[in-house]
LUMRO-316592 format. One record per residue (C-alpha): y negated, x negated, z negated; residue number from 1. Coordinates in nm, 4 decimals. Layout:
REM residues N
((Y; X; Z); NUM),
...
This chain:
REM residues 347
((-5.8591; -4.6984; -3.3913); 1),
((-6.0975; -4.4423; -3.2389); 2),
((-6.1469; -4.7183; -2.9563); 3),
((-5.7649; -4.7057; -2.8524); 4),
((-5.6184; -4.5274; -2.5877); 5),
((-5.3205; -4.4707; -2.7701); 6),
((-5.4994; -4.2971; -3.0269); 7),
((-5.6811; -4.0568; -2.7905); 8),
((-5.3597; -4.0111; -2.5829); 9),
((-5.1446; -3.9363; -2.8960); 10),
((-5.4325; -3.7072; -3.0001); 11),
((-5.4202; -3.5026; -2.6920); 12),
((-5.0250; -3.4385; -2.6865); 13),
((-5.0377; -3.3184; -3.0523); 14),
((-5.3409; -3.0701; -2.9750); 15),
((-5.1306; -2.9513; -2.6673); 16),
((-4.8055; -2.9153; -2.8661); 17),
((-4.9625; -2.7129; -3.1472); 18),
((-5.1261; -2.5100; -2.8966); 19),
((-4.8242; -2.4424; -2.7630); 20),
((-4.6727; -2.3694; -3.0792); 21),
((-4.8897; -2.1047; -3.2048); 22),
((-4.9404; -1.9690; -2.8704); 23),
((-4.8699; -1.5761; -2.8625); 24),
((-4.7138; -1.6135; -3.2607); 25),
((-4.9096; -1.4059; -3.4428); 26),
((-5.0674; -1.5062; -3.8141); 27),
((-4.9422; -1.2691; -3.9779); 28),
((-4.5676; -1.3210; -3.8747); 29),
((-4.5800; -1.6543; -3.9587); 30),
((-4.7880; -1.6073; -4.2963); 31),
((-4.5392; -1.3244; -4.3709); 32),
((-4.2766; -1.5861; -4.3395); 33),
((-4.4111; -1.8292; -4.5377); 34),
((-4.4915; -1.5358; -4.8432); 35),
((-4.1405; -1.4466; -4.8030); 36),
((-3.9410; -1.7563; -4.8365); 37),
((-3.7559; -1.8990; -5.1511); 38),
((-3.8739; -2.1912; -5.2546); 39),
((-3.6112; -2.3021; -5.4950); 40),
((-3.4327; -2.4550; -5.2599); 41),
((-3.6842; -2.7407; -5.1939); 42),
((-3.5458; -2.8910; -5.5130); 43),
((-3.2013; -2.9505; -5.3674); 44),
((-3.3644; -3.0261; -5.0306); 45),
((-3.5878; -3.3052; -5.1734); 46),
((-3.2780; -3.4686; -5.3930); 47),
((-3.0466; -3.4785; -5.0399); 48),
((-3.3762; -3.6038; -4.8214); 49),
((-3.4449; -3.9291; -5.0942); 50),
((-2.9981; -3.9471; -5.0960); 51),
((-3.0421; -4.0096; -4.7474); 52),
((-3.3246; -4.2421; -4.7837); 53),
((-3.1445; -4.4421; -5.0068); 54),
((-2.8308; -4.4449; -4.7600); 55),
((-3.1099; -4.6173; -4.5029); 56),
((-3.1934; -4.8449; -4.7919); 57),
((-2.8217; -4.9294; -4.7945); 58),
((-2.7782; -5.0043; -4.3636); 59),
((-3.0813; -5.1905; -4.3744); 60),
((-2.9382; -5.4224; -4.6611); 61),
((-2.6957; -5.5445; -4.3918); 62),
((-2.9172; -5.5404; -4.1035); 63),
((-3.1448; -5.7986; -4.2999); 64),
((-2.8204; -5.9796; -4.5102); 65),
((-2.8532; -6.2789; -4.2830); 66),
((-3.2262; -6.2973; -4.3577); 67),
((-3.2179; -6.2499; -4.7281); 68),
((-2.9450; -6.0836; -4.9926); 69),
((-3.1414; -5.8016; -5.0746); 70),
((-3.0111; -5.4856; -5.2798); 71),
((-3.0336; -5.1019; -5.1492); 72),
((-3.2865; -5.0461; -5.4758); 73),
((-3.4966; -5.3461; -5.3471); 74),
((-3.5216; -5.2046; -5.0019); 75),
((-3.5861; -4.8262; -5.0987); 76),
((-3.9597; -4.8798; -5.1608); 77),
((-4.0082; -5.0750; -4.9080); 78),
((-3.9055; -4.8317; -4.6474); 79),
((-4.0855; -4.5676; -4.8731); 80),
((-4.3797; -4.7448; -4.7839); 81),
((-4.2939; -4.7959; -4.4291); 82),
((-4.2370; -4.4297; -4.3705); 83),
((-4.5335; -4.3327; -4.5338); 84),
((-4.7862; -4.5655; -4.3256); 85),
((-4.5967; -4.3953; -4.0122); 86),
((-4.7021; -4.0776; -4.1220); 87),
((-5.0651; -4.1717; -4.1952); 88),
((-5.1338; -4.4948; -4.0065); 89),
((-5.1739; -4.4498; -3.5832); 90),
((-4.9103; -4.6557; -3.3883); 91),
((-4.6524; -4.6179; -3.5686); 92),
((-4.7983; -4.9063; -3.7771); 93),
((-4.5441; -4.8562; -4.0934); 94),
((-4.2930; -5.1098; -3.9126); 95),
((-4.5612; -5.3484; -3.9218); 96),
((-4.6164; -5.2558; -4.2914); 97),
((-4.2551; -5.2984; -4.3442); 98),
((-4.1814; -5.6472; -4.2056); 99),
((-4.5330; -5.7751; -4.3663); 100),
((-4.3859; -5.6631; -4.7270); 101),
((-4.0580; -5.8481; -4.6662); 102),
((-4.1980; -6.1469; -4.5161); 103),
((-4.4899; -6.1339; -4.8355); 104),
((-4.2341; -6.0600; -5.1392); 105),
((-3.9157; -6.1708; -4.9991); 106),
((-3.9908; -6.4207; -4.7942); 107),
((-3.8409; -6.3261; -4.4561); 108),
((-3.9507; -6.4536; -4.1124); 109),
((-4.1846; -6.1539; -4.0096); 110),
((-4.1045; -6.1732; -3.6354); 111),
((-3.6929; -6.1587; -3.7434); 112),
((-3.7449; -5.8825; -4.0352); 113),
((-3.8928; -5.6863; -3.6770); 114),
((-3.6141; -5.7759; -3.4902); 115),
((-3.3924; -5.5688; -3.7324); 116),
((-3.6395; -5.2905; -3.7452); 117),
((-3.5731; -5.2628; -3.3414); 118),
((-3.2032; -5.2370; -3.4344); 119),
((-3.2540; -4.9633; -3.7128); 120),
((-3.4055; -4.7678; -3.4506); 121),
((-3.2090; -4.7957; -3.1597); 122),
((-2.9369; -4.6736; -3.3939); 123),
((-3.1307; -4.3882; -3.5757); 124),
((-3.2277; -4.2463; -3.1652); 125),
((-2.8788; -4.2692; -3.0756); 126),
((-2.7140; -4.0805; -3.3995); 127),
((-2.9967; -3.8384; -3.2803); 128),
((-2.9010; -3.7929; -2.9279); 129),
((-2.5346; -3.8073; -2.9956); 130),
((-2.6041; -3.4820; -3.3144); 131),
((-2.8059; -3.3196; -2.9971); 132),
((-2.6162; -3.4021; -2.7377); 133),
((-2.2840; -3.2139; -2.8920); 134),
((-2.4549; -2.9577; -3.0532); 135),
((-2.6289; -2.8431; -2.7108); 136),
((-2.2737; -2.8353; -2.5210); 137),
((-2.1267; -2.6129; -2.8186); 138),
((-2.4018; -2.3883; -2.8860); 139),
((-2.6212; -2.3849; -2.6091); 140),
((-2.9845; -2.4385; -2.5199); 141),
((-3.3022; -2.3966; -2.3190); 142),
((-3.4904; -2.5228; -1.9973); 143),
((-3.7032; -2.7196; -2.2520); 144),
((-3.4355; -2.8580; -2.4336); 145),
((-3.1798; -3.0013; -2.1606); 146),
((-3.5282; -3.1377; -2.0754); 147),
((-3.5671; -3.3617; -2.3568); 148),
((-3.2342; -3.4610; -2.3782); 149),
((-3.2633; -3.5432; -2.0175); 150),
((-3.5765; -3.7685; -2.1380); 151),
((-3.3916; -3.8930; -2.4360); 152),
((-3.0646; -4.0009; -2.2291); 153),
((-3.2471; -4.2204; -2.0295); 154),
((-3.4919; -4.4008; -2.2455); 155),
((-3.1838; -4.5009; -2.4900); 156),
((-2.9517; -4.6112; -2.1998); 157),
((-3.2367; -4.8666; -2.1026); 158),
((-3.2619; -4.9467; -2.4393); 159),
((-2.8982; -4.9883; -2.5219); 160),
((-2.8257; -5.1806; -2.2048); 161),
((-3.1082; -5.4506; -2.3195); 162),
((-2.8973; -5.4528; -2.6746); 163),
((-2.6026; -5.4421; -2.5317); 164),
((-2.6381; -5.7540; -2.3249); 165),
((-2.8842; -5.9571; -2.5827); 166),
((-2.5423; -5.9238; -2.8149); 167),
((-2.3118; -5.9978; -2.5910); 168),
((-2.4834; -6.2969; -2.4280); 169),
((-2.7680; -6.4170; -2.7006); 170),
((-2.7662; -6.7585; -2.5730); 171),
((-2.8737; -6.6450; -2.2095); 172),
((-3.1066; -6.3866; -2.4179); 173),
((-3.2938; -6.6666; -2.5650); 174),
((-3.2991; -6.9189; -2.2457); 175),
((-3.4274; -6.6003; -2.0674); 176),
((-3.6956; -6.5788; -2.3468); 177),
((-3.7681; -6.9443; -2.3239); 178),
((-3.8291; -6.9353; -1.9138); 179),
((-4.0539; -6.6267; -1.9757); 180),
((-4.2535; -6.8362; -2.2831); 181),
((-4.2824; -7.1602; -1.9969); 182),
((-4.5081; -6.9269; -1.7926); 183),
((-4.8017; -6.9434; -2.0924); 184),
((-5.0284; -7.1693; -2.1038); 185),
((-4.9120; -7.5186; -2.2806); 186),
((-5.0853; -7.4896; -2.6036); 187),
((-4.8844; -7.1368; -2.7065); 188),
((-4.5116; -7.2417; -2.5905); 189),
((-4.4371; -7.3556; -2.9111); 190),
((-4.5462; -7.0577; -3.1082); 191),
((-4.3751; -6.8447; -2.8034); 192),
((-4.0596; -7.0601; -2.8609); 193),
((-4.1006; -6.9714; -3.2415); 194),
((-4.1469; -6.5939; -3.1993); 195),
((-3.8854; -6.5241; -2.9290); 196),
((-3.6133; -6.7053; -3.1477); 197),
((-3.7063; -6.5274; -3.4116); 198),
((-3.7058; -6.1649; -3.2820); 199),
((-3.3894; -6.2420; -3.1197); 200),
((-3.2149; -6.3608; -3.4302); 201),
((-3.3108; -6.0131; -3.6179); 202),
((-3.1460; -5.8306; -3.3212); 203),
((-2.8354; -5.9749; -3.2864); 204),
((-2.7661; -5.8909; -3.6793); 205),
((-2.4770; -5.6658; -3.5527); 206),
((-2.2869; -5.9632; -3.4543); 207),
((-2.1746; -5.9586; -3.8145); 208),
((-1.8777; -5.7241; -3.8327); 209),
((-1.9402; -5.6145; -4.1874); 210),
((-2.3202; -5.5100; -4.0549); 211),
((-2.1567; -5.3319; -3.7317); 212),
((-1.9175; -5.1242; -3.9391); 213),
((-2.1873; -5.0289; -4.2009); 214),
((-2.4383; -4.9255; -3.9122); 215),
((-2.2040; -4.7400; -3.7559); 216),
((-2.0746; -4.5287; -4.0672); 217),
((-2.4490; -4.4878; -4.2352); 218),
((-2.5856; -4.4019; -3.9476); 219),
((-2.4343; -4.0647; -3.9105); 220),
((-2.4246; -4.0101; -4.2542); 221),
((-2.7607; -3.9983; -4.3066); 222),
((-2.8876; -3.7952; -4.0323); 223),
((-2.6086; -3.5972; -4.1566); 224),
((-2.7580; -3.5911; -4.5016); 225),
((-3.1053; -3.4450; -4.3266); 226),
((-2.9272; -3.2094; -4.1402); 227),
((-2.8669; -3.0641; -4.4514); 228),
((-3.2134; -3.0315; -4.6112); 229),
((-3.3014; -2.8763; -4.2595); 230),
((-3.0216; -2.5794; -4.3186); 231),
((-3.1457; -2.5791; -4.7253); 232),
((-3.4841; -2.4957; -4.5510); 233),
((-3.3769; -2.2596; -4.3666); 234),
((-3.1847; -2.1111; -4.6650); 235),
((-3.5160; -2.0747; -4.8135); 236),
((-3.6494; -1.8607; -4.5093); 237),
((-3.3073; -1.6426; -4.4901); 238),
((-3.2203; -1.8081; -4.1730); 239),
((-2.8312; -1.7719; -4.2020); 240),
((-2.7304; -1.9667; -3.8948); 241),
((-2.4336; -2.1673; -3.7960); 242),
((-2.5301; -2.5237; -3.9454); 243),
((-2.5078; -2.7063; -3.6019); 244),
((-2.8794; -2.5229; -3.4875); 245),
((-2.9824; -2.6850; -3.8107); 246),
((-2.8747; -3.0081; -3.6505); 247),
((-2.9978; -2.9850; -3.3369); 248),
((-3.3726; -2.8661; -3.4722); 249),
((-3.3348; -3.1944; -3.6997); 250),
((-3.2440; -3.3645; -3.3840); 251),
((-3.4795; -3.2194; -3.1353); 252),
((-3.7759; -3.2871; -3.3861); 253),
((-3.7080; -3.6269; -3.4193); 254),
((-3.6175; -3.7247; -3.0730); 255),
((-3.9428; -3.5705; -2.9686); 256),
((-4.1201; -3.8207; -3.2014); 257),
((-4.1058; -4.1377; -2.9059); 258),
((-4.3552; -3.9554; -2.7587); 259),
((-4.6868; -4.0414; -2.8171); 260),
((-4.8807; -3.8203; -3.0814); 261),
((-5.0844; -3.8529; -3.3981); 262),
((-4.9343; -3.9656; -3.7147); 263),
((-4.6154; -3.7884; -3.8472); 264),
((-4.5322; -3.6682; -3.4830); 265),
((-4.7087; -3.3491; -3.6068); 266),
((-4.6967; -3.1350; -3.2907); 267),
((-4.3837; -3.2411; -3.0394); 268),
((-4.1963; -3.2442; -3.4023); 269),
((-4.2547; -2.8664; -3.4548); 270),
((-4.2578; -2.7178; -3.1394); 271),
((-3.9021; -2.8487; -3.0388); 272),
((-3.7884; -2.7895; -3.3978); 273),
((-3.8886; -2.4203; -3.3689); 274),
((-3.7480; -2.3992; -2.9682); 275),
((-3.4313; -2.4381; -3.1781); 276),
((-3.4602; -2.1700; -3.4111); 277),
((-3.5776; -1.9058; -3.1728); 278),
((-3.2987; -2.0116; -2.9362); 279),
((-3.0962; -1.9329; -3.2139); 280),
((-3.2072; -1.6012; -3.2647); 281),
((-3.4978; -1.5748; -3.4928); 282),
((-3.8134; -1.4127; -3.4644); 283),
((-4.1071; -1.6619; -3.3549); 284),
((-4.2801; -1.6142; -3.6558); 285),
((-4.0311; -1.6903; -3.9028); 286),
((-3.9018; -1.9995; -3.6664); 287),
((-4.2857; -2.1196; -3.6689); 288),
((-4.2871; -2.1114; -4.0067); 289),
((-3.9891; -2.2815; -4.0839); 290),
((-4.0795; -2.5824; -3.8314); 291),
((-4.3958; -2.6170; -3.9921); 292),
((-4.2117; -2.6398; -4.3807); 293),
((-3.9094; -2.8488; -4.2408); 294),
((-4.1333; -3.1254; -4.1095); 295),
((-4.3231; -3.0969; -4.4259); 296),
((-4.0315; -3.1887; -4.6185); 297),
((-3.9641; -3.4891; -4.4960); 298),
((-4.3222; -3.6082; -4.4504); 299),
((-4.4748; -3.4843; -4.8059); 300),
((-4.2820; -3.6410; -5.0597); 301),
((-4.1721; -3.9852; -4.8692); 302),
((-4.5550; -4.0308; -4.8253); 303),
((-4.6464; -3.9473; -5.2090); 304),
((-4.3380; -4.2164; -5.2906); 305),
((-4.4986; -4.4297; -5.0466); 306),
((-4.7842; -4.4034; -5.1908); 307),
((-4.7338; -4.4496; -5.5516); 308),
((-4.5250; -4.8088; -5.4421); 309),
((-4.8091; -4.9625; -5.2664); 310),
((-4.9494; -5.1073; -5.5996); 311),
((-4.6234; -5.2578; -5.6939); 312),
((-4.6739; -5.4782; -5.3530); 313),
((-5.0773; -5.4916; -5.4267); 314),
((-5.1147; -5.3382; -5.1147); 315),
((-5.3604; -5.0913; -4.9753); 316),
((-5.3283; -4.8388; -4.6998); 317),
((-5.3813; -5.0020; -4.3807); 318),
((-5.4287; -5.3629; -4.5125); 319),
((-5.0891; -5.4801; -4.4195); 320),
((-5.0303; -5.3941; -4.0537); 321),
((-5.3950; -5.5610; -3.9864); 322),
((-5.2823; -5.9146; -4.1738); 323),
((-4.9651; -5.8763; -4.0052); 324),
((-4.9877; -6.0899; -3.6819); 325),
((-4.7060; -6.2784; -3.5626); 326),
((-4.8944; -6.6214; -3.5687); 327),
((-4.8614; -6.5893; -3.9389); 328),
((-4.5108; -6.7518; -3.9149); 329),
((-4.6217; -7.0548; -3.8261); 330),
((-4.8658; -7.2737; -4.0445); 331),
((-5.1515; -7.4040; -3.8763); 332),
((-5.1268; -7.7614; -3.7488); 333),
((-4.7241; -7.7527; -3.7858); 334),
((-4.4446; -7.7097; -3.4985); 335),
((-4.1745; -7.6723; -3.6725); 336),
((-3.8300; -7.5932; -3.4873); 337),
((-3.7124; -7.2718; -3.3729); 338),
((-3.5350; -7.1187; -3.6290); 339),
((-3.1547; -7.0269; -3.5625); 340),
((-2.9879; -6.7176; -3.7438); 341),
((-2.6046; -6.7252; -3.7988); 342),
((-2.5668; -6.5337; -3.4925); 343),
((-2.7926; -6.7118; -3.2753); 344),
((-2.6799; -7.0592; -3.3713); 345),
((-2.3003; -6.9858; -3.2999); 346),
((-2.2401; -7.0976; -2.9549); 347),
């Protein structure tokens, strides 16, 4: 870890965000804040924040029902776990964690269980651009802000063009794939053939209209849902705002997360998150503050759940990402053929 340059990079970013963030904020305000808040309000926070994890639980059942027929209970310690190893593993290295523990107690092709993951994502970034998006045209916003949503607009149209045309066209997808895979040397085309089927057929998963519709409704909902542990927060700290700057902090804090930074996005997460709340008109101290406890509420107790699952998978922290290469699909000394999902296979 201390040898990557990812690591040092991510590092660096974080240092320069909190810099940023408690540049000319005094202590005191922001200790003041913190003294002052009411706390009571974390209880109905936490019970919305693990609603909405469940919700995820319940979209990824879809996203993985041509995989396996897994239940939303199933799935909700699993992505416990995956959260938690992205807020204390480098790398983001909880997705890793995540397909390893479906392909290990479910039985899922690795490769296609990350195929799926690539899908969750695209949609979670843009439910988060479209919340921040509309919220900056009706309430307003910053230099820094129309910034990152000038950042965030283009990395997701790349993204959502390469979807976009590996669902429309996942025959050409894969035959693209293939071409690229001819270029290695002879001995790995067969494992490249493997992989590259399999990714694709966890990526086209929306093909299946019951999975699009689900996607499309959960989505929303459940940013929605932590939307509303960000205004309970902000309950807490007296902040009496209009509920769409609690959306767009949620938003902004999330969407600053593709940039590279140490684990939990601790750093970009905060100092966009507060940008919000001072935009909004609170006092820098009190909108430090309540960055700082909003991002702690939805890193502190999915990590302790996280946590206390890993022995129900006999896992350890950090064990799983490092087994999980993508040669482990394939037994050694067999070539078995590519694997076709539903979607993949109709042609």
């Amino acid at each position: 870890m201390l040898r990557s340059v990812r690591f040092w990079l991510g590092l660096a970013i974080s240092a320069a965000f909190i810099g940023l963030l408690f540049w000319r904020t005094p202590t005191g305000d922001i200790v003041r804040a913190l003294k002052g808040a009411n706390y009571w309000w974390f209880l109905p926070a936490l019970a919305l924040y693990l609603a909405s994890i469940w919700v995820r639980s319940f979209r990824y059942r879809f996203l993985v029902r041509d995989l396996a027929e897994l239940s939303a209970n199933q799935l909700f310690p699993v992505l416990c776990i995956a959260f938690m190893a992205n807020n204390l593993l480098p790398a983001r290295a909880g997705e890793l964690m995540r397909v390893y523990v479906l392909g290990e107690r479910y039985g899922l092709k690795k490769v296609s269980a990350l195929g799926t993951v690539i899908v969750e994502r695209l949609f979670d970034g843009l439910t988060l651009l479209l919340f921040f998006l509309v919220t900056v045209a009706l309430l307003g916003s910053n230099g820094t802000l129309r910034g990152l949503a000038a950042v965030s607009v283009a990395v997701f149209l790349v993204a959502l063009a390469i979807f976009g045309l590996i669902l429309r066209w996942p025959q050409r997808a894969e035959a693209l794939a293939h071409r690229v895979v001819a270029l290695l040397p002879h001995p790995l085309q067969p494992l490249g053939r493997e992989l590259s089927t399999s990714l694709l057929s966890g990526m086209v998963a929306l093909r299946n209209p019951a999975a699009l519709i689900v996607t499309v409704v959960t989505s929303p909902l459940a940013w929605g849902m932590e939307s509303g542990v960000f205004w309970m927060v902000g309950q807490s700290f007296g902040l009496h705002l209009n509920l769409g700057w609690f959306m767009m902090a949620m938003a902004a804090g999330n969407l600053a997360l593709t940039a590279p930074s140490t684990q939990g996005g601790i750093g970009p997460f905060e100092f966009f998150a507060r940008q919000v709340i001072v935009i909004a008109g609170a006092g820098e101290g009190v909108a430090t503050a309540y960055a700082l406890v909003a991002h702690a509420m939805i890193i502190v107790p999915v990590t302790v759940l996280g946590l206390l699952f890993l022995p129900i998978y006999h896992l350890r922290l950090g064990e799983a990402p490092a087994q999980t290469a993508a040669t482990e699909d394939v037994e050694e000394g067999d070539a078995p053929d590519p694997p076709r999902s539903r979607a993949v296979a109709e042609r």
